[in-house]
C-alpha positions as CSV (number, residue, x, y, z in Angstrom):
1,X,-18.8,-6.0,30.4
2,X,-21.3,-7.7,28.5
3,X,-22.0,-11.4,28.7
4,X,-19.3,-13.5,26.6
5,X,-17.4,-10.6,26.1
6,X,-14.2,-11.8,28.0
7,X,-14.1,-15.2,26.2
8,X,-13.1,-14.0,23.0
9,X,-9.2,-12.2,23.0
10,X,-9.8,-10.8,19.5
11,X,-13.2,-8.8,20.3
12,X,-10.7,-5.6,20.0
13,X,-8.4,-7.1,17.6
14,X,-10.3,-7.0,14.2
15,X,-8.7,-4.3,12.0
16,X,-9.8,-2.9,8.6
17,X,-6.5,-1.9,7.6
18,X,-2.8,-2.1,9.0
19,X,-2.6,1.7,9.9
20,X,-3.5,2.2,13.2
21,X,-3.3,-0.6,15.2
22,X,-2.8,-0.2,18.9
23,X,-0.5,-2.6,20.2
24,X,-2.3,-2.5,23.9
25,X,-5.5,-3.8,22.7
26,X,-3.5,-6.6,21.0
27,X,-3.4,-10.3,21.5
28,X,0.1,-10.6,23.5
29,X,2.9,-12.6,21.0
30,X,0.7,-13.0,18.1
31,X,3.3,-13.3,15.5
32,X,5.6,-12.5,17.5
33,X,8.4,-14.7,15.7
34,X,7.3,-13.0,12.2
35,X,7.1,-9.2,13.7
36,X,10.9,-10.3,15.2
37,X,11.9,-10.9,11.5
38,X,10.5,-8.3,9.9
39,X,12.3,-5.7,12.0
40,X,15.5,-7.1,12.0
41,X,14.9,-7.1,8.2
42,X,14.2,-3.5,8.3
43,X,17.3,-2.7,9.9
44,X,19.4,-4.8,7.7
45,X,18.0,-3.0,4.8
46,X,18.3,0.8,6.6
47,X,22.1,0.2,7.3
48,X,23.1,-1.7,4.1
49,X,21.5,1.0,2.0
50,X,20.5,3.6,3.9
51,X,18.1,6.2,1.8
52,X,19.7,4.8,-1.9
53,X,16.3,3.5,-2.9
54,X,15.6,0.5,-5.5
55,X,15.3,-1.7,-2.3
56,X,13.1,-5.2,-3.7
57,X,9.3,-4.6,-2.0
58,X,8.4,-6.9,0.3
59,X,5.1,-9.3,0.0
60,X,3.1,-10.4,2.7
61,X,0.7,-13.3,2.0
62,X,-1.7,-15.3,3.7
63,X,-4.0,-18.3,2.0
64,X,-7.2,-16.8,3.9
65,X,-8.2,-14.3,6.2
66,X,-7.5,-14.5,9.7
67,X,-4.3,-15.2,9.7
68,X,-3.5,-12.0,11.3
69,X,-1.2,-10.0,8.3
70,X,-3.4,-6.8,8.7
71,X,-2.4,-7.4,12.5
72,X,1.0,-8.1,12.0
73,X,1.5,-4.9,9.4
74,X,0.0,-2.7,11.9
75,X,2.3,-3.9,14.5
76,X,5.1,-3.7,12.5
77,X,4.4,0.0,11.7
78,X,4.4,1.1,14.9
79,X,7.4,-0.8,16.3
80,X,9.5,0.2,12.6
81,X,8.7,4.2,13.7
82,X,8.4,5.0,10.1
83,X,11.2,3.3,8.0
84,X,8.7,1.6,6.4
85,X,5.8,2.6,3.7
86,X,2.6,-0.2,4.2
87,X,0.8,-0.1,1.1
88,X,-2.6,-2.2,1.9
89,X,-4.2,-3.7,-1.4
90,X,-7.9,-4.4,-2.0
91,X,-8.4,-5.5,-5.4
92,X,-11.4,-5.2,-7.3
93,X,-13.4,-8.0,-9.3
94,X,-12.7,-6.6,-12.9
95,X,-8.7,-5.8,-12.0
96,X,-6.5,-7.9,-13.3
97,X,-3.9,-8.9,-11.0
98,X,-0.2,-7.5,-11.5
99,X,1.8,-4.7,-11.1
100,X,-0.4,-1.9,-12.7
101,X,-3.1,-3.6,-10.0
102,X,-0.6,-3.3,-7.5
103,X,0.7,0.3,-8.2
104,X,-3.2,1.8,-8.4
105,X,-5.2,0.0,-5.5
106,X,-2.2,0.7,-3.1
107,X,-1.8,4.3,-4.2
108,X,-5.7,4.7,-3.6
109,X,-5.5,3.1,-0.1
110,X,-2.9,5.3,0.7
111,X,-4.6,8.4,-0.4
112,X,-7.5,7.1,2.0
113,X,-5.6,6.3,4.7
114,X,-5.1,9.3,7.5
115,X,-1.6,10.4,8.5
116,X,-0.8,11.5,12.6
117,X,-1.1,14.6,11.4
118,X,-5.1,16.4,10.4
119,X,-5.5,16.7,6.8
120,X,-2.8,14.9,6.3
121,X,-2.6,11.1,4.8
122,X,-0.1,8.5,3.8
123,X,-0.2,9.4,0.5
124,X,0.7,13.1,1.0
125,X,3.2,11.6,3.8
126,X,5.3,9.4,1.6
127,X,5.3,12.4,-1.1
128,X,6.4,14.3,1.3
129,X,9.3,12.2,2.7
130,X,10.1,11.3,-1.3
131,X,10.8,15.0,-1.9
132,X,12.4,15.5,1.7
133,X,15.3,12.9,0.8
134,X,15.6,14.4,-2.6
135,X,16.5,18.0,-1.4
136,X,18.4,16.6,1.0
137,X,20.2,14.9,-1.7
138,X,21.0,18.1,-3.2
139,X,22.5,19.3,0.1
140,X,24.6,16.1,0.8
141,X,26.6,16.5,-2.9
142,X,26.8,20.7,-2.7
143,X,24.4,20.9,-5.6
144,X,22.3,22.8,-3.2
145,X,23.7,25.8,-1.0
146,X,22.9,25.9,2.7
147,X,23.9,27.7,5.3
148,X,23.9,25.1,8.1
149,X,24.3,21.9,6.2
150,X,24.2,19.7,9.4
151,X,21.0,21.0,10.7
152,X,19.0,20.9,7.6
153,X,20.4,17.5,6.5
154,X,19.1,16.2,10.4
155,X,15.5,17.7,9.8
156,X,15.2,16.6,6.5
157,X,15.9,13.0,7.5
158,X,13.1,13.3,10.0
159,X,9.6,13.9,9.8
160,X,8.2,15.1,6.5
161,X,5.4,16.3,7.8
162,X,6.9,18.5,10.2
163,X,9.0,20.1,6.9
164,X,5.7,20.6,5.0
165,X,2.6,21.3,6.8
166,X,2.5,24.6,7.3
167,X,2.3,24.7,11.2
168,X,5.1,22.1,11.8
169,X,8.1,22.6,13.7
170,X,10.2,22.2,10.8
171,X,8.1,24.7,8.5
172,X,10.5,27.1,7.7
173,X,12.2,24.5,5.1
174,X,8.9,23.5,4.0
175,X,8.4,27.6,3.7
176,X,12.0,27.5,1.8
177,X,10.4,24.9,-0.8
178,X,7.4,26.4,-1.9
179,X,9.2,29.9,-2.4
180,X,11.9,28.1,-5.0
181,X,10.3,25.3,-6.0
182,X,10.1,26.3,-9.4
183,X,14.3,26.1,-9.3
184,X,14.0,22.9,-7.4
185,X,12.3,21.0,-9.6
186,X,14.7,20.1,-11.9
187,X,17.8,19.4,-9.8
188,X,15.4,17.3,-7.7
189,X,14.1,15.4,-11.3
190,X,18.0,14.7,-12.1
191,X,18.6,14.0,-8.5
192,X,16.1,11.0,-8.6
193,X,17.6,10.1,-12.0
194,X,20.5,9.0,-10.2
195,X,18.7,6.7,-8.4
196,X,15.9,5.3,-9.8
197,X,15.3,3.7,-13.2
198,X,13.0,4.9,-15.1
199,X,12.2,7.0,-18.2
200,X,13.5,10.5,-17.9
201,X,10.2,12.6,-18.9
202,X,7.9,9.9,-17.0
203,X,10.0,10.7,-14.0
204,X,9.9,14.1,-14.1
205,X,6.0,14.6,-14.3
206,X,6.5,12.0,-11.1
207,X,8.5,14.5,-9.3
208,X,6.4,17.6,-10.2
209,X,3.2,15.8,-9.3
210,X,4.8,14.4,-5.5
211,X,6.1,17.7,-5.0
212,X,2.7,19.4,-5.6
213,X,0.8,16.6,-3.3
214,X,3.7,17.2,-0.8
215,X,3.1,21.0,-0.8
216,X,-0.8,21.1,-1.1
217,X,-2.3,17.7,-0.8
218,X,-6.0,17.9,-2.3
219,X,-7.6,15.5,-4.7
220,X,-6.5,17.0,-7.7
221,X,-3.6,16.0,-7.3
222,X,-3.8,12.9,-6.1
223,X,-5.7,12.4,-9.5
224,X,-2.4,13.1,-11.3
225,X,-0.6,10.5,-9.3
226,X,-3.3,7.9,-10.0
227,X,-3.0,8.4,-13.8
228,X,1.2,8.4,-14.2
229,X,0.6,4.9,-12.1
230,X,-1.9,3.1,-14.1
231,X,0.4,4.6,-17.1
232,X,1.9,1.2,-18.4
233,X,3.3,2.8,-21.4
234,X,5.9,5.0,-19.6
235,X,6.5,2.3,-16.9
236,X,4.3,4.3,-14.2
237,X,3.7,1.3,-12.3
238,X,7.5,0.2,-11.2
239,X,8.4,4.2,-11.2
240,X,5.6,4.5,-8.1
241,X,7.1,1.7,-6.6
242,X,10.3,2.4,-6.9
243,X,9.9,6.0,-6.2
244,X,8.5,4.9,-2.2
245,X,11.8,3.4,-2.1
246,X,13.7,6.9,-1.5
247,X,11.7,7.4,1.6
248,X,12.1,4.1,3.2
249,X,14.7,1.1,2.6
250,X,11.7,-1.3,2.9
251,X,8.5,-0.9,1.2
252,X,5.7,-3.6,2.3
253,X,2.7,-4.3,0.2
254,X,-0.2,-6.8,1.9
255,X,-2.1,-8.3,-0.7
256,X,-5.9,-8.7,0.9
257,X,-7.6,-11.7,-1.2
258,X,-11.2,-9.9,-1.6
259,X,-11.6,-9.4,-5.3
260,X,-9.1,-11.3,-6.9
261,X,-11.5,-14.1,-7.9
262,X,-11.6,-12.3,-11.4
263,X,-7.7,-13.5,-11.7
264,X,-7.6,-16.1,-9.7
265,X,-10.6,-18.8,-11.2
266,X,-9.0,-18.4,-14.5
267,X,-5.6,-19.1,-13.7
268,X,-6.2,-22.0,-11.1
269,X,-9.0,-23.9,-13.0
270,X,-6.8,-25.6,-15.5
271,X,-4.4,-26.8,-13.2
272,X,-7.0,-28.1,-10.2
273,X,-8.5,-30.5,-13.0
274,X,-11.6,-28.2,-13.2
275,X,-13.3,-27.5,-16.9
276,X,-15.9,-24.8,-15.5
277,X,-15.7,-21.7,-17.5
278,X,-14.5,-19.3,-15.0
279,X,-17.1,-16.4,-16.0
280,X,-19.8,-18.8,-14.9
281,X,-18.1,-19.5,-11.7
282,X,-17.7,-16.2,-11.0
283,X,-21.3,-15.7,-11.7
284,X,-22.4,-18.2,-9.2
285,X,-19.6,-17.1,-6.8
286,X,-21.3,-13.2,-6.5
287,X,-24.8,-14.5,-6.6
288,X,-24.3,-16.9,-3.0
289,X,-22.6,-13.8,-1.8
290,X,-26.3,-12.0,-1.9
291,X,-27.2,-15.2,0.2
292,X,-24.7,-14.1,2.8
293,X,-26.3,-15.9,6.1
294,X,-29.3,-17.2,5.2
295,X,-30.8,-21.0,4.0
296,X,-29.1,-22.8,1.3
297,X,-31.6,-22.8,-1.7
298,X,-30.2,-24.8,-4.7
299,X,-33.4,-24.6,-6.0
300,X,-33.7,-21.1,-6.1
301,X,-29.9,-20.4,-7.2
302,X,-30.2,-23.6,-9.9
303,X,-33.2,-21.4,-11.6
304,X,-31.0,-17.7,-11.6
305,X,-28.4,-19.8,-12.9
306,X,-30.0,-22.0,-15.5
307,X,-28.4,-25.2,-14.2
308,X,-29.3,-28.3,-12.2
309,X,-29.6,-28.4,-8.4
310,X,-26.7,-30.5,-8.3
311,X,-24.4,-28.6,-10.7
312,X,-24.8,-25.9,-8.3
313,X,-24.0,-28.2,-5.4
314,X,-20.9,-29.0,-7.3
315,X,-20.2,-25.5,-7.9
316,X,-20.4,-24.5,-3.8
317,X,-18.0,-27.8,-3.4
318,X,-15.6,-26.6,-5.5
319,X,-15.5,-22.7,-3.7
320,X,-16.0,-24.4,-0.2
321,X,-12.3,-26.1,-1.6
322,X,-10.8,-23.0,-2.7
323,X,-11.5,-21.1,0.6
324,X,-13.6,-18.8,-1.0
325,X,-17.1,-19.4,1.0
């Protein structure tokens, strides 16, 4: 073991993302109290409303990093056993923060984001388990015919992956799917018109494109769902949302804070007392990043800026008091 090594309990705990954390390279009882909460919340939600869908997403929020929410999310994934869809967020400078943010950057971290299964990711995944509680839907109300009712309804409540990958012990549904899907697609369109609000031909290009990501995966599309989220006009954002809501009763979105200063100076100023114009802020804010661990040089940054050595002092004072250096 190398020197120092032993003295620090998070040298195996630092996580880029909440999928994938293994719980016996963990700090023992971090968050345990919050991890407790969150489950039983899970469980409240799976046996008041089952599969229904519409279930209120659920935020978690730190002030800074290191507070452990990546941590805790991973945790929580593992010890949930899939009733619950993470969708990690990593906002970008020029978004601007809100839903159509929110919809995008998660749907993209999902799509990067590998499932247990190769080739697979949690993108295709929650497609998959959207169209998987959709058909079985159809079978609960009679809409759809089946032979043995009982079985299909128990594999359909279960792994989607197993239904749709095309070596998973469940295949022969998945099989059953892509032979009738073009009868499918409508009763499973009307079927999520029961349960989710949203406009009627939005909702069905929704369906079609999940069930085509569900069935083939690829980055086309992928590209389809990206565009029918950032789609404000036909209420893409909320649909997405509330779509991942008929695979899981509880839906959690972390927000990580990289990026947001394009949303966050402006809004904040004002009410901190500060008459900076935020643009320049932000200016100053992504040239110290360039000076990531090295000498301070007022000087230097002053001249890029065109401002005085101590305005610039002033303007590291006032990110050192945000948390954002």
């Amino acid at each position: 073991m190398p020197p120092g090594e032993s003295l620090n309990p998070f040298a195996d705990d630092v996580c880029a993302g909440p999928f994938g954390v293994a719980e016996n390279r963990s700090v023992p009882g971090l968050n345990g109290d919050i991890l407790g909460q969150l489950t039983t919340t899970i469980d409240e939600r799976q046996s008041s409303a089952g599969r229904a869908g519409g279930q209120p997403l659920l935020l978690l929020t730190a002030p800074r990093a290191g507070y452990g929410k990546t941590h805790l999310l991973g945790r929580l994934a593992a010890a949930a056993n899939g009733q619950v869809v993470l969708v990690p967020l990593a906002f970008r400078l020029e978004d601007t923060i809100g839903i159509s943010a929110v919809a995008v950057r998660g749907l993209e971290s999902m799509a990067r984001a590998e499932a247990t299964r190769e080739g697979w990711t949690k993108l295709r995944e929650a497609c998959a388990g959207v169209c998987a509680t959709l058909v079985r839907r159809l079978i609960e109300n009679g809409t759809l015919p089946c032979a043995n009712p009982e079985q299909a309804l128990r594999v359909l409540g279960g792994d989607p992956i197993e239904v749709f990958d095309e070596k998973g012990s469940a295949r022969l549904i998945g099989d059953w799917v892509r032979r009738f899907e073009g009868q499918l697609r409508k009763p499973m369109t009307e079927q999520a018109m029961k349960r989710v609000p949203a406009i009627p031909t939005a909702l069905e290009s929704w369906v079609n494109a999940m069930l085509n990501h569900a069935l083939d995966g690829g980055m086309s599309h992928m590209a389809v769902l990206r565009m029918l989220a950032a789609d404000e006009s036909n209420e893409g954002p909320v649909t997405w949302l509330r779509l991942l809501g008929l695979f899981t009763a509880a839906s959690f979105v972390e927000a990580m804070f990289f990026g947001q200063l394009g949303a966050f100076v402006p809004l904040y100023l004002p009410q901190l007392g500060i008459a900076i114009p935020a643009a320049t802020l932000r200016r100053f804010w992504t040239m110290i990043a360039h000076y990531h661990g090295q000498k301070w040089n007022a000087a230097e940054l002053a001249r890029s800026l065109g401002a005085s050595e101590p305005t610039t002092r002033k303007y590291l004072d006032i990110l050192t008091g945000m948390y954002l250096v």
